[in-house]
C-alpha positions in Angstrom: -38.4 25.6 -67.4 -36.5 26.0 -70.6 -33.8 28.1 -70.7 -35.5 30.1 -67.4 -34.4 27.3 -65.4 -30.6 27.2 -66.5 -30.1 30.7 -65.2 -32.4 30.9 -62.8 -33.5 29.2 -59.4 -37.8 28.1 -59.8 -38.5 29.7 -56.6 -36.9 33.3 -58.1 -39.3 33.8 -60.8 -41.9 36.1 -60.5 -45.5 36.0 -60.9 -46.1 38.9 -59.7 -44.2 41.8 -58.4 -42.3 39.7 -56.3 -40.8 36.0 -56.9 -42.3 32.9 -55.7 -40.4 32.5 -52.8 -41.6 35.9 -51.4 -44.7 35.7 -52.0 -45.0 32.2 -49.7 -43.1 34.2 -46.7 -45.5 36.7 -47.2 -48.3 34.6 -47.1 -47.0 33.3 -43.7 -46.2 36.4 -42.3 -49.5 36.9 -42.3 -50.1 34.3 -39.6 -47.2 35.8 -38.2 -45.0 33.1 -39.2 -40.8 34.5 -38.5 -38.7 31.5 -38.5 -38.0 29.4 -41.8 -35.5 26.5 -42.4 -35.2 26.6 -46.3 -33.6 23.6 -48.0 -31.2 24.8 -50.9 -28.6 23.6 -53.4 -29.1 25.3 -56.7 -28.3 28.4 -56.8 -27.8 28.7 -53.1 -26.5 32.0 -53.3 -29.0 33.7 -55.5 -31.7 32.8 -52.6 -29.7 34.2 -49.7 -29.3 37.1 -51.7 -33.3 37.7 -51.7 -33.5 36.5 -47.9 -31.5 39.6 -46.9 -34.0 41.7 -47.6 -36.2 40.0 -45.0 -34.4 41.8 -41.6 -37.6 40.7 -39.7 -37.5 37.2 -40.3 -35.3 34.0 -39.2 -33.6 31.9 -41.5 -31.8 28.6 -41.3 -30.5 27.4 -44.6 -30.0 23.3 -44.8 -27.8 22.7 -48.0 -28.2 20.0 -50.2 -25.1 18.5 -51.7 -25.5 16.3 -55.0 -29.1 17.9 -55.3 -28.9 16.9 -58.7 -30.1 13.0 -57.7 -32.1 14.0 -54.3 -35.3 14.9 -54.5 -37.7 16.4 -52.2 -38.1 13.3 -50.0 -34.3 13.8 -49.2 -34.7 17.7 -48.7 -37.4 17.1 -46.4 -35.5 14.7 -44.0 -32.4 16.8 -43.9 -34.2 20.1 -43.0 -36.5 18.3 -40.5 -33.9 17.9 -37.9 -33.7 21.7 -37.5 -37.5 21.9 -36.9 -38.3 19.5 -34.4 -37.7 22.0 -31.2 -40.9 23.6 -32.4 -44.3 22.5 -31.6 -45.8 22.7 -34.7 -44.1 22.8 -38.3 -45.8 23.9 -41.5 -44.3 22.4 -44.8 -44.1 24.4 -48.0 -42.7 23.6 -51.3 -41.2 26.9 -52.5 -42.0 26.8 -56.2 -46.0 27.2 -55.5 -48.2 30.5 -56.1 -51.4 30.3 -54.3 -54.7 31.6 -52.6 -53.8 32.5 -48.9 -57.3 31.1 -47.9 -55.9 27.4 -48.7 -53.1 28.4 -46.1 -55.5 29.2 -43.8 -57.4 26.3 -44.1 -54.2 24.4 -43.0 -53.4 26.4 -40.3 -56.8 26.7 -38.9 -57.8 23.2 -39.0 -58.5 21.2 -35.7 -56.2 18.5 -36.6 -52.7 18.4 -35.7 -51.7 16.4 -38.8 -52.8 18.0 -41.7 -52.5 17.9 -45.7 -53.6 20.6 -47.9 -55.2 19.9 -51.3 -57.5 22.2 -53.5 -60.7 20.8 -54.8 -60.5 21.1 -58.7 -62.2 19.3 -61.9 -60.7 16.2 -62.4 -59.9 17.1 -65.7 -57.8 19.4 -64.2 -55.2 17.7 -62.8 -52.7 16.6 -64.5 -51.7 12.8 -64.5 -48.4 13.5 -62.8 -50.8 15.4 -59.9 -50.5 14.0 -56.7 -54.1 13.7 -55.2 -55.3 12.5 -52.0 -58.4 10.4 -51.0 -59.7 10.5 -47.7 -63.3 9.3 -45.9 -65.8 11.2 -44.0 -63.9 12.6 -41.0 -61.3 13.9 -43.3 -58.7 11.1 -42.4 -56.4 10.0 -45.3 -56.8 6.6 -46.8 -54.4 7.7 -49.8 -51.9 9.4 -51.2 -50.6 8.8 -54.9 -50.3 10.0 -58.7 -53.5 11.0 -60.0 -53.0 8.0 -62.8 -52.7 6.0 -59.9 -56.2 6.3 -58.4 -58.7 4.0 -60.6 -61.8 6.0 -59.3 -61.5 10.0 -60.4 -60.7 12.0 -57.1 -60.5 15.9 -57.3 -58.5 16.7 -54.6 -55.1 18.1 -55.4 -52.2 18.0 -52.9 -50.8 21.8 -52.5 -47.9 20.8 -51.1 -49.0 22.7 -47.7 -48.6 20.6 -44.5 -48.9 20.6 -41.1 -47.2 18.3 -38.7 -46.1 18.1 -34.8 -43.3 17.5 -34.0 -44.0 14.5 -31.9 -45.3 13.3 -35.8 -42.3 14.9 -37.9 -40.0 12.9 -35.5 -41.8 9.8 -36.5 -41.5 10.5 -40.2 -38.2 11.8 -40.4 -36.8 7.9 -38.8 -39.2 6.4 -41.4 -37.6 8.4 -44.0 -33.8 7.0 -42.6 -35.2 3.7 -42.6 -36.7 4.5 -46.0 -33.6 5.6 -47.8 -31.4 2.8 -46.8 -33.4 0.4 -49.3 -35.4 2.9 -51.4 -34.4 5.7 -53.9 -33.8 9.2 -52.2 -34.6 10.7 -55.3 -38.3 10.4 -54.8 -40.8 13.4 -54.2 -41.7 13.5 -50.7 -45.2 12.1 -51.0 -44.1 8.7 -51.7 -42.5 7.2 -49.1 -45.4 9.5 -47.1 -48.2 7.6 -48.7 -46.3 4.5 -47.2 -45.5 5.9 -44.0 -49.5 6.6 -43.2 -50.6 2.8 -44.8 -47.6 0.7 -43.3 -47.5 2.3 -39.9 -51.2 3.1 -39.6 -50.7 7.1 -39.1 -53.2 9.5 -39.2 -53.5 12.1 -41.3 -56.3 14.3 -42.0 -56.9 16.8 -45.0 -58.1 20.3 -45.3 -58.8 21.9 -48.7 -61.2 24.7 -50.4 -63.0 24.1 -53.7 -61.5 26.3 -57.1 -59.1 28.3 -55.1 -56.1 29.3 -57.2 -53.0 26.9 -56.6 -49.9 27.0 -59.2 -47.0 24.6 -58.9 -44.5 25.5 -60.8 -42.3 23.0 -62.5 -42.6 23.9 -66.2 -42.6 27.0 -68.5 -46.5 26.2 -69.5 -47.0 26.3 -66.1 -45.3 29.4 -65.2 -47.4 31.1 -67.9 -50.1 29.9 -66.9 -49.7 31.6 -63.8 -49.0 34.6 -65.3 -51.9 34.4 -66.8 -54.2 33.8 -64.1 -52.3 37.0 -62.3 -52.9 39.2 -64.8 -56.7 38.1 -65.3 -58.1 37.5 -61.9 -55.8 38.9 -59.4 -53.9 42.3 -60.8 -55.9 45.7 -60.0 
């Protein structure tokens, strides 16, 4: 992020009127979504600062030491335990800026287990993309780096899940097992993509075609969201 990201927390910058972290918990307020756990380490203080605001809502706040060498693998299986008395979890990474319709599609579909992705051009994506690749009924077959895949698939993980918590249960002791001969500093959808293939768990996807999906990780990025905002969405 440049020098943006030595100041300031991703999650904090705006795209809009409001940062990126507001505009997800409005998004799911909208599906009247009130309780959050939020994993945090950087600039911990800046984001309970902006959750004050949010009277309405319930947070629980899961810090991170050494997030310096964890990555979002690690984040997930610490703030899973403090999810798993609720019947169904959704899954957000908190630096995204997207179409609510995609988080609808999640939410909506049929299936307890669920991925989100957003149907783009191939060309598109960009080779450090996760993408997904799944068969007729939806069910996933794959999960992996778009460089990865030697066929060109379109569908682009949003980092938008759905799980039960029969299923997060399952995945949070693969993740234990996981980390005890494995690298917690891998993104989450690594040691996923083995956890479907190894122990045969199904998971299905739900996505829209060319709906607007941002993920944030680097200033070119951010501007191009900017971009987007102030061409297609500001009135």
């Amino acid at each position: 992020m440049k020098s943006i990201g030595r100041t300031k927390h991703k999650s904090l910058i705006k795209i809009n009127e409001k940062t990126l972290l507001e505009n997800i918990l409005f998004n799911l307020s909208q599906f009247g979504i009130k309780d959050h756990v939020i994993a945090t380490g950087y600039k911990e203080n800046s984001i309970k600062k902006i959750l004050k605001k949010y009277k309405n809502l319930n947070f629980k706040l899961v810090n991170i030491k050494n997030f310096k060498t964890r990555g979002s693998s690690y984040s997930l299986f610490k703030a899973s335990k403090y999810c798993l008395n609720y019947k169904n979890i959704l899954m957000t990474h908190a630096d995204i800026f997207f179409d609510n319709l995609l988080l609808k599609k999640v939410i909506d579909c049929k299936k307890k287990n669920v991925i989100g992705y957003v149907k783009k051009k191939h060309i598109n994506i960009s080779e450090k993309g996760f993408i997904i690749k799944f068969d007729k009924t939806k069910e996933i077959q794959k999960l992996d780096l778009k460089k990865n895949f030697k066929k060109k698939t379109n569908n682009e993980i949003i980092c938008i899940n759905k799980f039960t918590n029969i299923k997060l249960k399952k995945l949070r002791e693969y993740l234990k097992k996981y980390f005890k001969d494995n690298d917690n500093r891998q993104t989450w959808e690594v040691p996923f993509n083995l956890f479907i293939n190894k122990n045969n768990e199904k998971f299905y996807a739900a996505g829209l075609k060319n709906k607007f999906w941002f993920n944030i990780n680097t200033y070119e990025e951010m501007m191009n969201a900017k971009k987007y905002y102030l061409e297609n969405l500001k009135i």
